[in-house]
KOLRONU-560454 format. One record per residue: x, z, y of N, C-alpha, C in turn. Coordinates in Angstrom, 2 decimals. Last residue first. Example, Ala and Ser with C-alpha at 12.3 -4.5 7.8 and 13.67 -1.06 7.14 Angstrom:
BEGIN
    n.c1    n.c3    n.c2   ca.c1   ca.c3   ca.c2    c.c1    c.c3    c.c2
   12.85    7.08   -2.25   13.67    7.14   -1.06   12.90    7.87    0.03
   13.19    7.80   -5.69   12.30    7.80   -4.50   13.20    7.80   -3.30
***
This chain:
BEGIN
    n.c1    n.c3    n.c2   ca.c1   ca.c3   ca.c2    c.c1    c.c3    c.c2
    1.69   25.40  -30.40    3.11   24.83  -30.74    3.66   25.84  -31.69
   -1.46   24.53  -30.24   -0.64   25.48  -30.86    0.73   25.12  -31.11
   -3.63   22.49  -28.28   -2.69   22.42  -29.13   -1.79   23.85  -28.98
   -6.82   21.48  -27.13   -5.70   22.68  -26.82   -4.42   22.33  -28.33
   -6.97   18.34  -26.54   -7.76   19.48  -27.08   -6.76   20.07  -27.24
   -7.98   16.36  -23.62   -6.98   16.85  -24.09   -7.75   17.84  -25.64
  -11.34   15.42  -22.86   -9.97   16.32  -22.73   -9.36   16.30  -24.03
  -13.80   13.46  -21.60  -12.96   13.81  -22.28  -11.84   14.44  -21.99
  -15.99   13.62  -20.22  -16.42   13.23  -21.55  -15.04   13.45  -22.28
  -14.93   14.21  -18.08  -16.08   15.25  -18.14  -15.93   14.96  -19.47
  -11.36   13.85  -18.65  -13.16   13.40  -17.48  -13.99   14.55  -18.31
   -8.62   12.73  -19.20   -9.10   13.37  -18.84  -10.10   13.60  -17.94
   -6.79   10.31  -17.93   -6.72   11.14  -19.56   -7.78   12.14  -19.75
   -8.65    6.85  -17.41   -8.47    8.35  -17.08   -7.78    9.47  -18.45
   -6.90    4.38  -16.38   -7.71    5.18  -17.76   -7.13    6.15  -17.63
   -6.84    1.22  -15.11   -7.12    2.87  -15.01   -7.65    3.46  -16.11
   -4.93   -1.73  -15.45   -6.31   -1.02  -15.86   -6.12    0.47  -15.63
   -3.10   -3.62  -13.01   -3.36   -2.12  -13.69   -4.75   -1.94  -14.56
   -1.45   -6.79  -12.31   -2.99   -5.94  -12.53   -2.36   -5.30  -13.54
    0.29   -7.97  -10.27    0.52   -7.31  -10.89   -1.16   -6.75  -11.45
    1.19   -9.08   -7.55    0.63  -10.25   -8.56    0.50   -9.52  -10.35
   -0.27   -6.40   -5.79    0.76   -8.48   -5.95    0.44   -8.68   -7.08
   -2.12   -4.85   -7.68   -1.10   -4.51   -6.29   -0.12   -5.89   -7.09
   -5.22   -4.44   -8.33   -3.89   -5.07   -8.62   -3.49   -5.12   -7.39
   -6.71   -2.74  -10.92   -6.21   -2.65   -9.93   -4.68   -3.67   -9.85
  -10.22   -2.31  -12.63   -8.93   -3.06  -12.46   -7.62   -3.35  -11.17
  -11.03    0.62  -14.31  -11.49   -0.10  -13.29   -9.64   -1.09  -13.11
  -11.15    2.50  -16.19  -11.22    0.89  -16.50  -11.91    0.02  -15.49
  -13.17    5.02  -14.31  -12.14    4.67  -15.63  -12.15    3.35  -15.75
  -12.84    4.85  -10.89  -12.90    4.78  -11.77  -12.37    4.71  -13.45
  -11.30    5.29   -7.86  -11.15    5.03   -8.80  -11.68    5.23  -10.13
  -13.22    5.57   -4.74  -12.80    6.26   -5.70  -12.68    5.05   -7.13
  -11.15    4.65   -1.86  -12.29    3.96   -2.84  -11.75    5.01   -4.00
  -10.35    3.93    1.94  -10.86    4.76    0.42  -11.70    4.84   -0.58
  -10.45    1.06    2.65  -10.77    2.16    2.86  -10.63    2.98    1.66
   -9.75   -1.63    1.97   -9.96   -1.61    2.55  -10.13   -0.07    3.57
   -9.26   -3.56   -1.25   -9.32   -2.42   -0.78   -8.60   -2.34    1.11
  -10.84   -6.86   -1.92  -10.02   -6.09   -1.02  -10.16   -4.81   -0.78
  -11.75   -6.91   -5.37  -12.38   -6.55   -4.02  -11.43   -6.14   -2.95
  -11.43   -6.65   -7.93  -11.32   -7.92   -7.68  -11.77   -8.05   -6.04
  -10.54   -4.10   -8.67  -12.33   -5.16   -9.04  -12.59   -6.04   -8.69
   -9.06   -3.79   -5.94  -10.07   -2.73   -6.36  -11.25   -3.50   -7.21
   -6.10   -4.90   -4.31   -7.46   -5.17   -4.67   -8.02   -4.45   -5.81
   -4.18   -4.95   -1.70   -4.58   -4.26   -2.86   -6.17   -4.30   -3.34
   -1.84   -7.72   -0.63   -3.14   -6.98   -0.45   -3.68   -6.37   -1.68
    1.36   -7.71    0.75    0.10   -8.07   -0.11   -1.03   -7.24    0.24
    4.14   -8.64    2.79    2.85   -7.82    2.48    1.96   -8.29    1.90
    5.98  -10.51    2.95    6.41   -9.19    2.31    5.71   -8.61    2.42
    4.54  -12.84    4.62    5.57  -12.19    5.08    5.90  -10.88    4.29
    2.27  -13.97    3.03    2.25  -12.65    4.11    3.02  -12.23    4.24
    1.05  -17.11    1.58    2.46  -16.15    1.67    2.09  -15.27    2.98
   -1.30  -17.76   -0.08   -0.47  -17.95    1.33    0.38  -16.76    1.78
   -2.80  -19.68   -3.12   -1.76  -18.33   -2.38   -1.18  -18.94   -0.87
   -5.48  -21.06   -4.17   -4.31  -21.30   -3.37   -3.80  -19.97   -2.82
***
């Protein structure tokens, strides 16, 4: 059941009320209203870019 907040939602982190500062992960799930994000990093320890020659 949804209950309406007057034009404010709540941002949820994994299915978890964000609450405080939370580091984001890769393919972690983020949803702001009724909207879900997956995160994917371009760029981590395991992966970069690889230099390109124009």
């Amino acid at each position: 059941m949804r209950i309406p907040r007057r034009g404010t939602s709540l941002t949820h982190l994994n299915g978890r009320v964000v609450m405080k500062t939370l580091e984001v992960v890769p393919r972690a799930e983020i949803q702001l209203g009724e909207t879900t994000h997956r995160f994917q990093a371009f760029c981590s320890r395991e992966f970069d870019w690889p230099d390109v020659d124009d």
